[in-house]
C-alpha positions in Angstrom: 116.1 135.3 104.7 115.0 133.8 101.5 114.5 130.3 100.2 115.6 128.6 96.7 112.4 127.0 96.8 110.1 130.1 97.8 111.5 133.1 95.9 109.2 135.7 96.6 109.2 134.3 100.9 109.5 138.0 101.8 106.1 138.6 100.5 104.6 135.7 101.7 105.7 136.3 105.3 104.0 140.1 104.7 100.5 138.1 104.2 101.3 135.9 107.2 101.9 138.8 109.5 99.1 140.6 108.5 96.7 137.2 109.1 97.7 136.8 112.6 97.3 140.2 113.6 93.8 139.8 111.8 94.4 142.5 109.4 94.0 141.8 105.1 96.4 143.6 102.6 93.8 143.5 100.2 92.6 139.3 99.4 92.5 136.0 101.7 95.2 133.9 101.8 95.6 131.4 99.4 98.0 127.9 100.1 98.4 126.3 96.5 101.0 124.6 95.3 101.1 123.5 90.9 103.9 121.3 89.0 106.6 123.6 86.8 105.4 121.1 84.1 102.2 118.8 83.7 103.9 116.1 81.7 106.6 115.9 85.2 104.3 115.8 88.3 106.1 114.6 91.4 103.7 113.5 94.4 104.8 114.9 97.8 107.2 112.6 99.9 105.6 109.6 101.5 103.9 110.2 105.2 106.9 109.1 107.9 109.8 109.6 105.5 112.9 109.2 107.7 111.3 107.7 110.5 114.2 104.3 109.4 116.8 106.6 109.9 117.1 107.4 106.7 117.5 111.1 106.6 119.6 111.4 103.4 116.8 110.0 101.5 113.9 112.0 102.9 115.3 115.2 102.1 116.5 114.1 98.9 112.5 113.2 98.2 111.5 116.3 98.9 113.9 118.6 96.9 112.8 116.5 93.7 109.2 117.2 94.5 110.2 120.6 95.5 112.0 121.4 92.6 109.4 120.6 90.3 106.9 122.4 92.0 105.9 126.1 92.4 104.8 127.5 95.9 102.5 129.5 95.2 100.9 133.1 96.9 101.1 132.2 100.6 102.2 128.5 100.4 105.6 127.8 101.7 107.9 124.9 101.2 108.7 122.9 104.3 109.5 119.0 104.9 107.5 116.5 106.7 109.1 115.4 109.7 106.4 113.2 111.6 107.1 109.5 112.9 103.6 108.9 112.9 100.1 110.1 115.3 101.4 108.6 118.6 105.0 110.5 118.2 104.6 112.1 121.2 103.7 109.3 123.5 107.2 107.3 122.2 109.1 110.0 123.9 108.2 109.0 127.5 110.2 106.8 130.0 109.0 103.4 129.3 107.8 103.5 125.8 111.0 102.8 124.0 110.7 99.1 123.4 106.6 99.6 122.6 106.8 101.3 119.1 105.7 99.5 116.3 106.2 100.1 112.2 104.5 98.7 109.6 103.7 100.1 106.2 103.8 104.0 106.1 102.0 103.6 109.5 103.3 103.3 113.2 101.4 102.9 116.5 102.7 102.6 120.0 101.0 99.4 122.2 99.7 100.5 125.5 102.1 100.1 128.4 100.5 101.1 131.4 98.6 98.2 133.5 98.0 100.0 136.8 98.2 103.9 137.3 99.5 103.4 140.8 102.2 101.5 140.2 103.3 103.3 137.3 105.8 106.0 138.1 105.5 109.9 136.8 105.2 110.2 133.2 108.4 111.8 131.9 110.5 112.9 129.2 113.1 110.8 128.2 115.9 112.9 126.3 118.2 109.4 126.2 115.0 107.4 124.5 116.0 106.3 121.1 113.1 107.4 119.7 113.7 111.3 120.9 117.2 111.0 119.7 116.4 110.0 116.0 113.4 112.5 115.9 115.9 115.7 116.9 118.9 114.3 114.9 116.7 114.4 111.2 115.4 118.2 112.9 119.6 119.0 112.9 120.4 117.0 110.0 117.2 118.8 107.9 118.4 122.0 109.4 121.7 122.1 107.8 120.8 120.4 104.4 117.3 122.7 104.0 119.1 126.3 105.1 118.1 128.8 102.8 116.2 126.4 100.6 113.0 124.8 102.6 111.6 125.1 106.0 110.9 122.0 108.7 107.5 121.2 109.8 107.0 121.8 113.8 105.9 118.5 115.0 102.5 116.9 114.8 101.5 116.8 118.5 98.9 114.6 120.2 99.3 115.3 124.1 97.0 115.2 126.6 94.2 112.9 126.9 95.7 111.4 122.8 98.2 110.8 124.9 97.2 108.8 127.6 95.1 106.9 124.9 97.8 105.6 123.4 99.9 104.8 126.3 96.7 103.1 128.6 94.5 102.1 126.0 90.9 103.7 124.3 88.7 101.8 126.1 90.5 101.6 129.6 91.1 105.5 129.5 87.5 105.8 129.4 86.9 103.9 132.4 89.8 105.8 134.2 88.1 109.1 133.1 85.1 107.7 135.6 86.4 105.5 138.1 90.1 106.9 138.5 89.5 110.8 137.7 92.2 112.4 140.1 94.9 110.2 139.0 94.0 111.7 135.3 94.2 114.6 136.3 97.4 114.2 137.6 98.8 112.4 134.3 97.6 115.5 132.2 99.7 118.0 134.5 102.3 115.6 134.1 102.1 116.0 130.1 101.1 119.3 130.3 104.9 119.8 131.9 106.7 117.8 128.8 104.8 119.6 126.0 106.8 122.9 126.0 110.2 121.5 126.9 109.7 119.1 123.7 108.3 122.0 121.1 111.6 124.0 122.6 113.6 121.0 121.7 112.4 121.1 118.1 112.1 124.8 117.6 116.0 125.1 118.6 117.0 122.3 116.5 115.1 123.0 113.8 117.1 126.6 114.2 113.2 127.9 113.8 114.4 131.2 115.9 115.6 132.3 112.3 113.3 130.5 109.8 110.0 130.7 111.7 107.4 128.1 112.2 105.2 126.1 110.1 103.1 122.8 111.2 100.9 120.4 108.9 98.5 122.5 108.5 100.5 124.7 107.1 100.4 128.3 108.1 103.6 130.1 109.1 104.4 132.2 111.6 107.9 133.8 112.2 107.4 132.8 116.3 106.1 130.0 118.0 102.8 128.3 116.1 101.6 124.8 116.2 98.5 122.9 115.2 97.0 121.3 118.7 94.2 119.0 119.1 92.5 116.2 120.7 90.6 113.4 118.5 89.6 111.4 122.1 87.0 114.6 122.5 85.1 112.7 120.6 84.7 109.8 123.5 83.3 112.1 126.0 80.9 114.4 127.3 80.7 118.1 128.0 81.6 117.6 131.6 84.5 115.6 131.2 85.8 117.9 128.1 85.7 120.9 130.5 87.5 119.0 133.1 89.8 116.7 131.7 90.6 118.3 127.7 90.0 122.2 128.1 92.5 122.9 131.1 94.8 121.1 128.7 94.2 122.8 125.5 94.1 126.1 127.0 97.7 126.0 128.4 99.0 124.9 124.9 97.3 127.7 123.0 98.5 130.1 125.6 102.1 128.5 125.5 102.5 129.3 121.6 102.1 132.4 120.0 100.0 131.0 117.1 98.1 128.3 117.0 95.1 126.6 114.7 93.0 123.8 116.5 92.4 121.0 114.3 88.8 119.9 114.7 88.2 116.4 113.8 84.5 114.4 113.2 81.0 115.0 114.2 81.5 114.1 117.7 83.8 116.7 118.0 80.7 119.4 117.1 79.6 118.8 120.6 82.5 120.6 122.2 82.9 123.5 119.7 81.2 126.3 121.7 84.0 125.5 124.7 86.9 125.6 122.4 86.0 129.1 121.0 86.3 130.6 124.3 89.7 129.9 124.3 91.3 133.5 123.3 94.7 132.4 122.0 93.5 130.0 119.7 93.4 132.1 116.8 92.0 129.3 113.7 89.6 126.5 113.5 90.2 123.3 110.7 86.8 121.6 111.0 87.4 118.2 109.3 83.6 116.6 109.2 85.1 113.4 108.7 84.7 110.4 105.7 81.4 110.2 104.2 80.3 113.7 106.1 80.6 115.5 103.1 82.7 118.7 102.4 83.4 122.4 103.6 80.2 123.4 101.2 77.9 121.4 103.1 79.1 122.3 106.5 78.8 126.1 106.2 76.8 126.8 108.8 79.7 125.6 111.0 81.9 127.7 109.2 80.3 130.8 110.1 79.6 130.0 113.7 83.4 129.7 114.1 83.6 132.8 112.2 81.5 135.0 113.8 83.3 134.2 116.9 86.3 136.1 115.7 88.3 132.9 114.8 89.8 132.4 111.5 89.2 129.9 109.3 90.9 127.3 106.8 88.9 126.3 103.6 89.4 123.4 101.2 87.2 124.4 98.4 87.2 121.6 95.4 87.5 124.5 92.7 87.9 128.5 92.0 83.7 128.4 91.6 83.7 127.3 95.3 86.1 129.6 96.4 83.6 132.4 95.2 81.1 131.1 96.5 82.6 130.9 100.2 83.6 134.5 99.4 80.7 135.3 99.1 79.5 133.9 102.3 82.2 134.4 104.9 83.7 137.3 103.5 87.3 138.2 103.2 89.1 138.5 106.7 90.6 135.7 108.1 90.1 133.3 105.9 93.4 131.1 104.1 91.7 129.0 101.3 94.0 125.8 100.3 93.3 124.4 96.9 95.3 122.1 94.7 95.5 124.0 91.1 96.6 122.7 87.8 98.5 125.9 86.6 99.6 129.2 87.2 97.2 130.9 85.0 94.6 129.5 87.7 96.6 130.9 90.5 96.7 134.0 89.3 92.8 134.2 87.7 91.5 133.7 91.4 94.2 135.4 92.8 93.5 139.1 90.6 89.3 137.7 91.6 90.0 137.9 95.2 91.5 141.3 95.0 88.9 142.7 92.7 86.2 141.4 95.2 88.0 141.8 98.4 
């Protein structure tokens, strides 16, 4: 298929391929996006777009900014769809009435007092939430065919989860003084987190289009970013027995994944998470005030020299040489914001002379 936004998608999709089955045609990838005109720059659509019900008005967002934009080398056009960090947790049986908006942000308050008296955590296809979230994947579907691509969902499961639902602070306590019924929570979650990303791939007909998340690589089967900011709250021990088990059955449920690595504290459990073998990309994201992918390159090629690949956000084409330089060319997808298309295509003819 093609799209009216993404002309040359055919070619794109040939870089793609050739990423995940850690091959290189003959550069990196490159995700950059530059307005058709300087003097009309339209900003992406807000974060949460849609999440008022307000479908019409999403999409109709993102065709402006779409059609004033050009998608550049290996960056695809696709449309938010997110109803905020804690999506996944407003899905379950019992958190219907618990989700709170405000401002281009939303949150769900914690709702479990006791585990024992709570029942199993399940999915609730009747929650109102749920509803809304699939109904903007079908509406999208139909208005975006042949034009844009939908973004697979932003998941937090696991442990995120049970943050959100019991609380930062109590889940930490739980982790000590209540480990087994954890344990049993996660397998619970574990259960709902393929029968929700099937939910979305088949309304978001992605069968036919493919997949593409917010980090955005595509795959034409199953991908997904997955993650787990609470890492950061615990130890080795309790990452190996509460978050790994976890993380591993996602990666191994999707054919494609990147794990989005987030803060210092989550350094601690990087050496873990690269012996998972279906993860096939890191995004290390040091954090405010941590400084950039230049001063972190040491971690870049630790992660590298694993085997995973990589995604870079250099601040200009000099930086991009410069982390060609010292990573090399194989899977690597560098993701820059560029001013025109002469710039696309100076570092894109660089990459191929030095690649």
């Amino acid at each position: 298929m093609e799209l009216k936004y993404k002309p040359d998608f055919t070619q794109a999709k040939k870089y793609w391929n050739a990423f995940w089955e850690k091959e290189i045609i003959d550069r990196p990838l490159l995700i950059t996006e530059t307005p058709k005109d300087s003097l009309k720059q339209i900003s992406p659509p807000q974060y949460m777009n849609g999440i008022e019900g307000d479908f019409q008005k999403a999409i109709e967002e993102f065709e402006e900014y779409a059609e004033n934009t050009y998608f550049a080398c290996e960056s695809i056009p696709y449309l938010p769809i997110s109803f905020g960090p804690d999506m996944f947790s407003y899905f379950l049986k019992g958190a219907e009435k618990k989700v709170k908006i405000e401002s281009n942000t939303a949150w769900i308050e914690p709702f479990v007092n006791k585990w024992e008296e709570f029942p199993p955590l399940e999915l609730d296809r009747k929650n109102f939430w749920y509803k809304r979230y699939l109904d903007f994947y079908k509406y999208a579907g139909e208005k975006g065919n042949g034009k844009f691509l939908l973004e697979m969902a932003d998941f937090h499961t696991h442990l995120d989860c049970l943050r959100a639902i019991r609380g930062s602070s109590q889940l930490c306590l739980d982790l000590i003084d209540n480990s087994e019924e954890i344990e049993k929570r996660l397998i619970q979650i574990r259960q709902i987190f393929p029968i929700v990303y099937n939910d979305i791939y088949k309304m978001g007909n992605m069968e036919k289009c493919g997949t593409i998340g917010w980090i955005p690589f595509y795959c034409e089967k199953k991908y997904a970013t997955i993650q787990c900011d609470f890492i950061c709250m615990i130890g080795k021990e309790m990452f190996r027995k509460f978050a790994l088990p976890s993380i591993e059955e996602e990666a191994n449920f999707l054919d494609h994944c990147i794990y989005h690595l987030d803060g210092i504290g989550a350094l601690n459990h990087l050496d873990d998470l690269l012996t998972i073998e279906k993860i096939d990309a890191i995004q290390w994201v040091p954090g405010a005030g941590k400084g950039t992918h230049k001063d972190w390159i040491d971690i870049l090629e630790k992660i590298h020299k694993k085997g995973k690949s990589l995604i870079i956000y250099p601040s200009s084409i000099d930086e991009i040489k410069i982390f060609h330089k010292e990573l090399g060319p194989e899977r690597i997808v560098y993701q820059i914001k560029l001013k025109t298309l002469k710039e696309v295509e100076e570092i894109k003819n660089w990459l191929i002379k030095n690649t």
